[in-house]
C-alpha positions as CSV (number, residue, x, y, z in Angstrom):
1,X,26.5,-34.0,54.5
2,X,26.5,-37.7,53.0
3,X,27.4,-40.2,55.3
4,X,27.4,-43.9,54.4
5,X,26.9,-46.4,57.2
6,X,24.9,-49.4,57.5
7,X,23.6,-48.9,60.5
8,X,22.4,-45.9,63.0
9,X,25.7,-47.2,65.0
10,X,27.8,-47.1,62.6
11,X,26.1,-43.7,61.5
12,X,26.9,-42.0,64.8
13,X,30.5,-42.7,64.6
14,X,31.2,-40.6,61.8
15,X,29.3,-38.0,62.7
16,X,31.6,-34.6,63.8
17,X,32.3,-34.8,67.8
18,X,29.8,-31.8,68.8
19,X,26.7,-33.7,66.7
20,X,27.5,-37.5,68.5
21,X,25.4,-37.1,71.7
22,X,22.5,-34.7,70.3
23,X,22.3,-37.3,67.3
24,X,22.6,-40.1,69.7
25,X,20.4,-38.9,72.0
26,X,17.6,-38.2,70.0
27,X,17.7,-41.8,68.6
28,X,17.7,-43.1,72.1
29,X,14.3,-41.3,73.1
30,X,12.8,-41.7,69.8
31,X,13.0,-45.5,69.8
32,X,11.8,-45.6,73.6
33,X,9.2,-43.6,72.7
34,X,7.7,-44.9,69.8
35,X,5.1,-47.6,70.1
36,X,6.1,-51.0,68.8
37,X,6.1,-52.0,65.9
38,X,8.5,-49.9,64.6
39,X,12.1,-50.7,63.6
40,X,15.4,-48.6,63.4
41,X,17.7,-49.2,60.6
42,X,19.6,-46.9,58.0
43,X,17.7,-45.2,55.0
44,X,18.3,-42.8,52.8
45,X,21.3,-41.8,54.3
46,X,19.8,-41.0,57.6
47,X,18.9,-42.9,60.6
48,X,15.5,-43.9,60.0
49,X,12.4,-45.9,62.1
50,X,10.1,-47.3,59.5
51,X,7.5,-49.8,59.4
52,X,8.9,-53.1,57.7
53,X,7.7,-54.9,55.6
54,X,6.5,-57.8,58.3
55,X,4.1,-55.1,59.3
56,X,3.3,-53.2,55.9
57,X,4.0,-56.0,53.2
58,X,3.0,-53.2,50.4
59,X,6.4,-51.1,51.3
60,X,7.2,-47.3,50.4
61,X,5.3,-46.7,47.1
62,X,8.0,-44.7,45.7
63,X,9.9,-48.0,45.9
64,X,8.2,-50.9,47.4
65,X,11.5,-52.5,48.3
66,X,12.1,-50.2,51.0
67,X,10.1,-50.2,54.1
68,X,7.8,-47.4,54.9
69,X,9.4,-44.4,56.3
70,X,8.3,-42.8,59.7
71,X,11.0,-40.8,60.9
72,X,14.8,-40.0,60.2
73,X,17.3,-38.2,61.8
74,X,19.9,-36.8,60.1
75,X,23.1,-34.5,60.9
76,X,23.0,-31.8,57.6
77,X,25.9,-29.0,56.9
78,X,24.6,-26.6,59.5
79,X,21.4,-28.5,61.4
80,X,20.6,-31.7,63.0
81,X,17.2,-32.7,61.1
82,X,14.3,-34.8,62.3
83,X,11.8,-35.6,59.6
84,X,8.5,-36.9,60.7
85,X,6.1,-37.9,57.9
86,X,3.5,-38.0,60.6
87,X,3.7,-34.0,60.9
88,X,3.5,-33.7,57.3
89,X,0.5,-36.0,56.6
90,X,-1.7,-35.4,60.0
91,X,-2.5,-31.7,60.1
92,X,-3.8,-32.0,63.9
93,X,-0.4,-33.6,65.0
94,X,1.2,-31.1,63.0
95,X,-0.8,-28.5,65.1
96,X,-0.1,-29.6,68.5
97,X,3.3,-29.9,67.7
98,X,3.7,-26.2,66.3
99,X,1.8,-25.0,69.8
100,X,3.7,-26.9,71.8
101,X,6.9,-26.1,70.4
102,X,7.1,-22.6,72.7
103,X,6.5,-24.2,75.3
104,X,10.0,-26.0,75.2
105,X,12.2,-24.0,73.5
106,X,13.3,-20.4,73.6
107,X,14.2,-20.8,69.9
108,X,12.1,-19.8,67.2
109,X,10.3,-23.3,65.5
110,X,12.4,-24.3,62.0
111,X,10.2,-26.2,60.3
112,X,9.6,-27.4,56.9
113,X,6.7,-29.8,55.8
114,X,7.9,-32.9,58.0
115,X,11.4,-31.3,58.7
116,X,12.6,-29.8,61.9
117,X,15.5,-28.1,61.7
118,X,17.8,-27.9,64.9
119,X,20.7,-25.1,64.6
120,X,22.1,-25.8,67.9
121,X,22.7,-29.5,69.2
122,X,22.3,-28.0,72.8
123,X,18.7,-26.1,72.6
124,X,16.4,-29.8,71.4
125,X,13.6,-30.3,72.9
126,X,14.1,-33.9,73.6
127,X,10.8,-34.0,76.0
128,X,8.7,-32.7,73.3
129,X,10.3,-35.0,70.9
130,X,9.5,-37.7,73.3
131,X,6.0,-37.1,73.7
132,X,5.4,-36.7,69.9
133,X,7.3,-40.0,69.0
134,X,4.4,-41.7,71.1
135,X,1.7,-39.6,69.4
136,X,1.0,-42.6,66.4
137,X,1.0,-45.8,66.2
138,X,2.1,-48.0,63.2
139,X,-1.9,-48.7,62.8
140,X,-2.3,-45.1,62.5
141,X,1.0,-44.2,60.3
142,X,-0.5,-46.7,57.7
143,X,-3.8,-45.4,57.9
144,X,-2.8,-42.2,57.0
145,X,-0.4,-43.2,54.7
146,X,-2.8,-45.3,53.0
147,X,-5.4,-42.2,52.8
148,X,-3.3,-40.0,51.8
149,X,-1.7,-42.6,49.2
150,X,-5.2,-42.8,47.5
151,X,-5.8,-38.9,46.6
């Protein structure tokens, strides 16, 4: 599902009626969760909070003219996605969140490397996702970005 839009706003509005509040609400507690530092804009497609440039001068390496990505959110064909580099590059955040996961949902975890797949807009966890958008800081996304960069 493609959607061009120039901001998360204007993302939401073309979104199908039974994806607007779970997209919107996960946007909402994502960005009063995170710590500052991070900005919401549009990338890739997706809904995105990134670290910009002001911040991280040096950008996303795979093109330095974008700002480095955190986490998007994105409606796809059958699943609301939230992709948290974080998960994919900090095994022990990645840990937690799998263990916690049960603890919240009923449902069983879909999960790629920094994917989480959400078949029904109704059963997301937005407490957990909450509690792991406060998990790292911009100092510790770069960090680990940069580590991981330099393998």
């Amino acid at each position: 599902m493609k959607i061009e839009a120039s901001s998360p706003e204007q993302y939401i509005d073309q979104l199908p009626e039974d994806r607007k509040q779970a997209v919107s609400e996960l946007k909402r507690v994502i960005a009063k969760n995170l710590p500052k530092g991070f900005s919401e804009t549009v990338g890739y497609g997706m809904i995105a909070f990134v670290v910009p440039h002001s911040l991280y001068p040096k950008g996303y390496h795979c093109d330095p003219k974008l700002a480095l990505p955190f986490i998007n959110i994105a409606s796809q064909k059958n699943f609301i996605a939230l992709y948290h580099m974080g998960l994919y590059a900090d095994k022990e955040l990645h840990d937690w969140f799998v263990n916690e996961y049960p603890k919240h949902c009923k449902t069983k975890l879909d999960m790629g490397k920094s994917c989480i797949r959400f078949k029904k807009p109704d059963q997301i966890p937005f407490d957990l996702i909450a509690e792991l958008a406060t998990k790292m800081s911009v100092a510790d996304w770069v960090s680990i970005y940069e580590h991981n960069l330099q393998r």
